[in-house]
C-alpha positions, 0 to 999 in steps of 0.5 A: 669930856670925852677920853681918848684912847690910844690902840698901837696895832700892825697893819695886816694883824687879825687880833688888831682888827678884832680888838678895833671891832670890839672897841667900836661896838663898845663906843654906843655905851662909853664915848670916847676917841680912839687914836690908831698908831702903827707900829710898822716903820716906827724903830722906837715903837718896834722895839717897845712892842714887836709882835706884842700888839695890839695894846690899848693905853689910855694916857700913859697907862696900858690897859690891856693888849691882844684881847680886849679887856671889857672889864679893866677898860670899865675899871679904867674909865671910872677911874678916869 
């Protein structure tokens, strides 16, 4: 089974489109699907993450955000 993750990322935002960058280079070795949620227009989800983005969840819990994290997003998938 293939796992989805879920990226919360702004439309204009250098750290989202370089951690979007890392995650699909990343795809080749570990399959998995990514779910991109914009913020911008979301009340709820910016007040949860503001300027606190990108942030990368897998099911309910956060992985990482900013910068990807390579090694708890391994921790992540060996527990998953």
């Amino acid at each position: 089974m293939v796992e989805t993750l879920r990226i919360y990322l702004r439309h204009g935002c250098h750290l989202c489109d370089d951690m979007l960058m890392a995650l699909e280079a990343l795809k080749t070795s570990q399959p998995f699907e990514l779910e991109r949620i914009d913020i911008d227009g979301d009340e709820a989800l910016e007040r949860r993450y503001g300027t606190r983005v990108p942030v990368l969840l897998g099911g309910e819990e956060e992985i990482c955000y900013y910068f990807l994290d390579e090694e708890a997003l391994q921790a992540y998938f060996s527990r998953s």
